[in-house]
N, C-alpha and C positions, 0 to 999 in steps of 0.2 A: 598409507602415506598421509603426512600431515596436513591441511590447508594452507597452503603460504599468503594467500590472498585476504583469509581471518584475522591471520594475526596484527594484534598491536605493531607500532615501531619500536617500544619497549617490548616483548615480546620476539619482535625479526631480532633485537641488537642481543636478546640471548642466545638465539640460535647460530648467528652470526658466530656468535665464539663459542659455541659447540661443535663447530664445523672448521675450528682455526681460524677462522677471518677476522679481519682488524673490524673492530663495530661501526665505522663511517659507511661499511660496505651496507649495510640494513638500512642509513638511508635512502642511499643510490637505488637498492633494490622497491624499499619503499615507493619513490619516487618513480619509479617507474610502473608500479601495478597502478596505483592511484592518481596522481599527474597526469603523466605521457599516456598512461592509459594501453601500455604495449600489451598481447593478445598473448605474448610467452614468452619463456627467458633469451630465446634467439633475437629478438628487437633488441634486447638489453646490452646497445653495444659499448658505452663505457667503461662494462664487467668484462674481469677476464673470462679469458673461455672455460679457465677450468673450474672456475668459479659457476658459471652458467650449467656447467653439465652435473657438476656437484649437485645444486640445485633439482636439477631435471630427478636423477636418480633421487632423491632424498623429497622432495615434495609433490603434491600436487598442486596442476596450475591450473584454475576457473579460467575459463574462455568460453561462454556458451554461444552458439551457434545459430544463424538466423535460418530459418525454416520456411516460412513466409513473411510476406509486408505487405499490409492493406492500406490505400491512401483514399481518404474522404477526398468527393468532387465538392463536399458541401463545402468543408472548412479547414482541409487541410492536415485533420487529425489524421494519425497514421496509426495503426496498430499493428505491431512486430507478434508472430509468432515463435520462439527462440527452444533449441533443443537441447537436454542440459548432459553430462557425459554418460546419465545412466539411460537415457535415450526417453527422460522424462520431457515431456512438453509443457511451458508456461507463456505466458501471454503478458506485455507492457505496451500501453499506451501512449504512445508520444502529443502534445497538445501545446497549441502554439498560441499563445496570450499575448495582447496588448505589454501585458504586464512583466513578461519574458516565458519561456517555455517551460513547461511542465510534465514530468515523466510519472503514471501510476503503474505502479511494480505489484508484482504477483510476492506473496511470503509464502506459500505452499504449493504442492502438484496437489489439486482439489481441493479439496475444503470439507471437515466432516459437522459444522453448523445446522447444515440441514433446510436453510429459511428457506421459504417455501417457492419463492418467486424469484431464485438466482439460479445460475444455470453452474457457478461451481462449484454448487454443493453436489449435483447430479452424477454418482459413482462414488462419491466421499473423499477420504481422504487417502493420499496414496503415500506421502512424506510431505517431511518441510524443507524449507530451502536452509543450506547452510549461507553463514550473513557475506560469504562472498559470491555467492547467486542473487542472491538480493544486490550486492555492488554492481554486478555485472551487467545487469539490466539496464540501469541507468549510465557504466561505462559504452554498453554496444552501442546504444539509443545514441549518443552524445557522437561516435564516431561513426554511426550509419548516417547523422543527421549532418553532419559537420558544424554543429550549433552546440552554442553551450546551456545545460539545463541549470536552471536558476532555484525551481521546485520539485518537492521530489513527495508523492501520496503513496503511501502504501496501504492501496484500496483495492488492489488486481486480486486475484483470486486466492482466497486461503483467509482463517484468522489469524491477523497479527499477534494478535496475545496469547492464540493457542501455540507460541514458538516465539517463548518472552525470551529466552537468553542470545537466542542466535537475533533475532528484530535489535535488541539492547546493544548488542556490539556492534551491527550494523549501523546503524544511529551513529555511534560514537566514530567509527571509522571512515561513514561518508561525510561528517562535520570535523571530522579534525581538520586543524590548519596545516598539517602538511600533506595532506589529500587532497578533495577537490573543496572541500571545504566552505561546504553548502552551510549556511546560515543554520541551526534549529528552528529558528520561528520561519524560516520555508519549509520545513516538513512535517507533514501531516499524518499523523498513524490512528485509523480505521480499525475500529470495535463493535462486534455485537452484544456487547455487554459483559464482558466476566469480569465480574465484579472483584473477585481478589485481585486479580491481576491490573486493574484499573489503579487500585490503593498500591498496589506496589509500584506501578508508573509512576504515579505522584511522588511518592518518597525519594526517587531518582531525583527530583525538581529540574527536568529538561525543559525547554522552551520551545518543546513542539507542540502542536495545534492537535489536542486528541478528539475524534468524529464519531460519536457515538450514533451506531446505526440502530433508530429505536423504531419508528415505521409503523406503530401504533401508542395509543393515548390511553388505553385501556389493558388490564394484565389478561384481560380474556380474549380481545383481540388479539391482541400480540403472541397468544400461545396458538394462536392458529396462524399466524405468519412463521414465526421464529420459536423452533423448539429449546431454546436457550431458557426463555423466556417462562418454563416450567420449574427452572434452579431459579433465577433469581427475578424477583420482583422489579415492580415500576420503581416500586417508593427507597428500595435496596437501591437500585441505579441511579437516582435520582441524587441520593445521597452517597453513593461515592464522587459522583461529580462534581456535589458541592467541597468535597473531600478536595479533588484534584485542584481545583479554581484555586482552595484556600491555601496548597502546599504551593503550585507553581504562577498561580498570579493569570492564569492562560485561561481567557474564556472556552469556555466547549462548544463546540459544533454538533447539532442535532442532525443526522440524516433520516429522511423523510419519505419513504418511498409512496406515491401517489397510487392506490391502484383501485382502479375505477368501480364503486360498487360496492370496497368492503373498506376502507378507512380513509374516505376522503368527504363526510356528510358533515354538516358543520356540528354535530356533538363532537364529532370528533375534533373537530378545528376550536373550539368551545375548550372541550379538555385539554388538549397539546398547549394553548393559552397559560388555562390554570397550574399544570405542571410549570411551566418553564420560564414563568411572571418573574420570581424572585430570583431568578440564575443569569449572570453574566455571564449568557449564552449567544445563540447566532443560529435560525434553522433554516436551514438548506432543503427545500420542498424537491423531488427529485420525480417526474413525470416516470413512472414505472416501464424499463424497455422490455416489451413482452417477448416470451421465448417459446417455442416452437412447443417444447415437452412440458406445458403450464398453459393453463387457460384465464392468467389473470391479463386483466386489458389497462389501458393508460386511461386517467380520467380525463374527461372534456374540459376543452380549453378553459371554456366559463367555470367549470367547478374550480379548476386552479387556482384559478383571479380570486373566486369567493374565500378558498379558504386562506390563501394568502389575504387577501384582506381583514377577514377576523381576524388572523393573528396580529395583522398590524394597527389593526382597532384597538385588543387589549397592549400594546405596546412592545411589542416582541421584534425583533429584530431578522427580518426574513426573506430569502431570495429564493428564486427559481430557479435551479442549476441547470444553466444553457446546455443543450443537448449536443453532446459532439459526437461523432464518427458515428451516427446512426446508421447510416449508409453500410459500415464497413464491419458491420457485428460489434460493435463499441462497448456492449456490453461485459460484465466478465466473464470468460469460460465458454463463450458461445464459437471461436474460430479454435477454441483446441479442440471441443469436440466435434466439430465439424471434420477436423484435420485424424482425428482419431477415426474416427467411423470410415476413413475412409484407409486405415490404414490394413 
């Protein structure tokens, strides 16, 4: 059966009259997966009935299911555990800002990247989400919350760009204007670097904010973080991003993972410097959340300060990313497999 929750509104309005229906019926339907945000075609009550059952036989309809819900004492962040119909488990963050609220979404069941110090690469990769699992996350979130989400990161577990075409129509479907019709420059899509797929981002010229997760300054460091990092180089990566800048106008976001002992000594805040001098860029230092099955640790408060101060010495433009749901396994992949192991 097909996705009904995938499809374009150009796309519903062919099916529409593949099924006899007058094409207005593909907005109403529209409008109601994306809008009202109904859970399946029995909410759908301006449709007729035999319209709705048509529908039921002939498609299938995404509704993923909440599983658990962890709520931080510190700050409020919540993080949904959600079950998807193949009885796969993904994990999204709910996070409430000054600035309005923000959901980071999972794009795979695992992750087969490998980095060294994430807890969703641990098992690999099991599938990718199709891009109305990716919708769904931030449709549940928005009606578990009763809030409307304003930003939307796709940082939760899995790589974005290793599931470029289903991510691509996602994008498109949760920023169209007859959806919910989230801005692009509030969405942010999360990379370990693959580099084809980066230049092909670009060539799209979207106006989302793309986050390159680099976590080392060195290609010999970083082959001991991140097995990525054995296919493509610093200076490869470096230069698709001047790529991207130069197609969509959108500074890049560097993520930074702090981890105490092995890339946070000031060569290394020295090098991350030198790389990132000439890029209209933004590095996001991120205190490393340690995990039960890895023995790397967060570095000291003071080392934080120091290397974010080099980099603000040589001019770079750099923040601490405030710690949220620490309390509630905040990290990614850490409450599914918790929730697995006990299955």
């Amino acid at each position: 059966m097909q996705d009904i929750k995938s499809f374009t509104l150009e796309e519903l309005k062919t099916e529409m009259e593949k099924l006899g229906e007058k094409s207005f019926r593909a907005k109403q339907l529209y409008q109601w997966m994306h809008q009202k945000l109904a859970r399946s075609f029995d909410e759908m009550t301006n449709l007729p009935l035999s319209l709705r059952e048509k529908c039921s036989r002939e498609y299938e309809y995404t509704s993923i299911k909440e599983v658990k819900m962890q709520e931080s004492d510190i700050d409020g962040t919540r993080k949904y555990l959600f079950e998807l119909k193949d009885g796969s488990l993904v994990e999204s963050v709910w996070m409430k800002y000054k600035h309005g609220n923000s959901v980071c979404i999972s794009s795979q069941v695992g992750c087969r990247m490998g980095c060294a110090f994430c807890a969703s690469a641990i098992g690999g990769l099991e599938r990718s989400l199709t891009p109305s699992e990716m919708l769904d996350q931030v449709y549940a979130v928005t009606l578990l919350t009763g809030e409307r989400v304003s930003n939307v990161v796709v940082m939760g577990t899995g790589e974005p760009l290793d599931n470029y075409d289903n991510l691509l129509r996602f994008i498109r479907l949760l920023t169209d204007e007859n959806g919910l019709h989230i801005s692009q420059r509030n969405l942010a899509v999360s990379t370990c670097g693959l580099v084809p797929q980066m230049r092909k981002m670009a060539d799209e010229q979207l106006q989302i904010t793309l986050a390159l997760s680099l976590h080392a300054s060195s290609d010999e460091k970083r082959r001991e973080l991140m097995p990525v990092a054995n296919k493509y180089s610093i200076a490869e990566l470096m230069e698709a991003c001047r790529y991207y800048f130069e197609k969509t106008g959108r500074r890049i976001t560097f993520e930074y993972s702090l981890v105490g002992g092995v890339n946070d000594k000031p060569e290394d805040a020295q090098r991350l410097a030198a790389l990132t001098k000439n890029l209209n860029c933004h590095v996001n230092l991120i205190p490393v959340n340690p995990i039960k099955e890895r023995d790397f640790v967060q570095s000291k408060g003071t080392e934080i300060a120091s290397f974010k101060n080099k980099l603000e010495k040589n001019g770079i433009n750099v923040t601490i990313r405030r710690e949220m749901g620490r309390d509630i396994d905040g990290a990614c992949g850490q409450l599914r497999r918790r929730q697995k192991a006990l299955q």
